[in-house]
Structure formats: C-alpha cells, structure tokens
C-alpha positions as CSV (number, residue, x, y, z in Angstrom):
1,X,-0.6,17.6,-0.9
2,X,-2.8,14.6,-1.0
3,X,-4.4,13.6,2.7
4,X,-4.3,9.4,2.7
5,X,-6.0,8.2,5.9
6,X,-5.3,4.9,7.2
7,X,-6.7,3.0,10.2
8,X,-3.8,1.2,11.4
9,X,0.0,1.2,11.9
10,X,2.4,0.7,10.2
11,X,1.3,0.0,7.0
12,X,3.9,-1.3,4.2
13,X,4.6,1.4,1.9
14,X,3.8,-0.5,-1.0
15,X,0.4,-1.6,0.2
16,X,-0.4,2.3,0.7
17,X,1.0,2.8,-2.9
18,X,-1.3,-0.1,-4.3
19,X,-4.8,0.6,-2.5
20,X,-4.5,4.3,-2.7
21,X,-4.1,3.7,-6.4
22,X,-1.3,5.4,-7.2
23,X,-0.1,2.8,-8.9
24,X,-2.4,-0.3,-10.8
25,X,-0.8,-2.9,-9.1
26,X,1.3,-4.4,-6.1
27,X,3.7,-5.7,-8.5
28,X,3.9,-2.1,-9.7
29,X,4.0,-0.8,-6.3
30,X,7.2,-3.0,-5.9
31,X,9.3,-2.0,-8.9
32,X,9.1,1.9,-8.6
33,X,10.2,1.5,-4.8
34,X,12.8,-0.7,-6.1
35,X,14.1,1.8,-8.8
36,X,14.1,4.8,-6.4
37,X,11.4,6.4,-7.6
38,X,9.5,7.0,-4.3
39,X,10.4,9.3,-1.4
40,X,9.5,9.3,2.2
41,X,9.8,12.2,4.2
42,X,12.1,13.1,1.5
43,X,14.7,10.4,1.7
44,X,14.6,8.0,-1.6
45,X,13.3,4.8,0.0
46,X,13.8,1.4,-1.6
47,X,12.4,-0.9,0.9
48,X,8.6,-1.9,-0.2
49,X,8.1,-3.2,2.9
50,X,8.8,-0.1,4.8
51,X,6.6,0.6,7.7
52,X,4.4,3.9,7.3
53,X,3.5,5.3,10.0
54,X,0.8,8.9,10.6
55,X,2.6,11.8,9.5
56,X,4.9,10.2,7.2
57,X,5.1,12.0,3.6
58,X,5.2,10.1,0.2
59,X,6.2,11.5,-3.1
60,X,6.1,9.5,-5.7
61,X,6.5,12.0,-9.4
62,X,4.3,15.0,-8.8
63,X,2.4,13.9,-6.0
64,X,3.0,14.0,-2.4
65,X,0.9,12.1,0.5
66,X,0.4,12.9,3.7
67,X,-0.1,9.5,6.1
68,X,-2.5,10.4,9.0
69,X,-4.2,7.7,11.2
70,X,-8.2,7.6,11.0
C-alpha cells in the first residue's frame, strides 16, 4: 500500500487521483470514478467530488492508497 500525504482536508477524490498521477488527467480522473472503477475504504465510489479525508483508503486496479494528513 501506497502512503499519499496531503496537507489539507478534505480533498476531492479526483484531485488526489489527478496530482498523485494515477491517472494523466482530471478528465481521466472523472470518468473512472464515474464508471465505478475506484473504491474508497472499500465501497465503489462514484462521486468525483468526494471529500478525502486522512486515513481514507483508495484502490483504483491493483493499487491501493493510503490518505494521511502531512
């Protein structure tokens, strides 16, 4: 599990997605949320605004992120 550190909360799940580069691009970001392709905390989440918060746990394919605040 991958450690993403962020400096303030929440952050939108996309945004985390986008600048961690996980994915190229915000549009990108925004159309695997939208087809169910990413989990947090194990729950399929489809909002690409969703606040993350420390401690939350993203899995998008093989990869899983860990949130924790700097």
């Amino acid at each position: 599990m991958k450690i993403v550190e962020i400096t303030k909360e929440p952050v939108e799940l996309y945004k985390i997605l986008k600048f961690e580069g996980i994915v190229s691009s915000g549009g990108e970001a925004k159309a695997v949320i939208d087809d169910g392709q990413v989990l947090v905390n194990g729950e399929i989440e489809k909002r690409k605004r969703k606040k993350i918060m420390s401690g939350d746990v993203i899995k998008f394919m093989d990869d899983e992120f860990k949130v924790l605040l700097k």
